[in-house]
Structures are given as C-alpha cells and as structure tokens.
C-alpha positions in Angstrom: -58.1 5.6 70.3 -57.5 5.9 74.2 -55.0 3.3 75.4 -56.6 0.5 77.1 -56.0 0.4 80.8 -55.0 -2.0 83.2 -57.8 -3.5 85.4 -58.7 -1.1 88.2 -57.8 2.2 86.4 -60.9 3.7 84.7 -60.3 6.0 81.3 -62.4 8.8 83.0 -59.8 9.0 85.9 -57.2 8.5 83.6 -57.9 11.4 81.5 -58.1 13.9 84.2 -54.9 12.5 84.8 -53.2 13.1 81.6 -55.1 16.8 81.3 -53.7 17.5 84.9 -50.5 16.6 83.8 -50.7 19.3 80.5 -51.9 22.0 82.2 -48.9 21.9 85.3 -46.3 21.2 82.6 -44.9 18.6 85.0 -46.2 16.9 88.6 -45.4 14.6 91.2 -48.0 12.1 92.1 -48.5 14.2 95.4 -49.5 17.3 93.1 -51.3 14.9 90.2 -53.4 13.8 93.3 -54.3 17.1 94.8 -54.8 18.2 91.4 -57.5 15.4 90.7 -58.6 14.7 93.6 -57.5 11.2 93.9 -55.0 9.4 96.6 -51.7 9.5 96.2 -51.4 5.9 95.5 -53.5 6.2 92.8 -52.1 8.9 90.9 -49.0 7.3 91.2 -50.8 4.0 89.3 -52.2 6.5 86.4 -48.9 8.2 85.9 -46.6 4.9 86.1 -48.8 3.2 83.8 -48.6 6.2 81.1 -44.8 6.5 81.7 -44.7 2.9 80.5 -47.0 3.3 77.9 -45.1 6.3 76.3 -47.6 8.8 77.4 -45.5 10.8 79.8 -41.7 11.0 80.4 -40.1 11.2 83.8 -37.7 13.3 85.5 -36.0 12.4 88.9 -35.4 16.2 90.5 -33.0 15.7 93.3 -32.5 17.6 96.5 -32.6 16.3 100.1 -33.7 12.7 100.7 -34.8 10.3 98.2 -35.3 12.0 94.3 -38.9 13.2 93.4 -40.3 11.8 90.5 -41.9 14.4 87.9 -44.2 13.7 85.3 -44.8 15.2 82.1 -46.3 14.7 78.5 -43.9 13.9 76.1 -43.1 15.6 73.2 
C-alpha cells in the first residue's frame, strides 16, 4: 500500500520521485528536480516528506557554504 500523502503532493509525482531517487543511488532536490521535471521546491516537499516517513535516509555532504542534503532509499 503507497503511503498516503500530505495534501498537495500527488502519488503519481511522488513515485517518479522515489524511482528517481533508486535509479541515482542518491540526489539533491536540485538533481531530484531535473530528474523529474518538477521545481526545486517541490522535490524538496516529496523527498522531506519520505525522509520523514522512513522512505529515504539523508546525508548532509559538506564542502564550501552551507551542507547539501542527499537523498537516498533506505536499506
């Protein structure tokens, strides 16, 4: 059963989401976005709400500036 999603996020979306994220092994929302086609702000939204639901782990990767969060299924 697909997890139900908060209003505004639509399981279609949200599946190309979480296929995007298995085939790169791990993404930013940036690269989610590109990836999918959707803003930035939204695949942000899809990949915040599956961190929190246990769907995907996260990964700050440091360098210059603030750190990059990276996305990837768990497991």
């Amino acid at each position: 059963p697909a997890p139900v999603l908060p209003k505004g996020l639509g399981a279609a979306t949200g599946q190309l989401v979480l296929d995007a994220v298995r085939r790169a092994d791990e993404v930013s929302a940036a690269e989610c976005a590109d990836l999918v086609g959707i803003s930035r702000v939204s695949a942000r939204r899809y990949l915040e709400h599956y961190l929190s639901a246990g769907l995907l782990e996260l990964r700050l990767q440091y360098g210059a500036g603030r750190p990059e969060r990276r996305y990837r299924i768990v497991g």
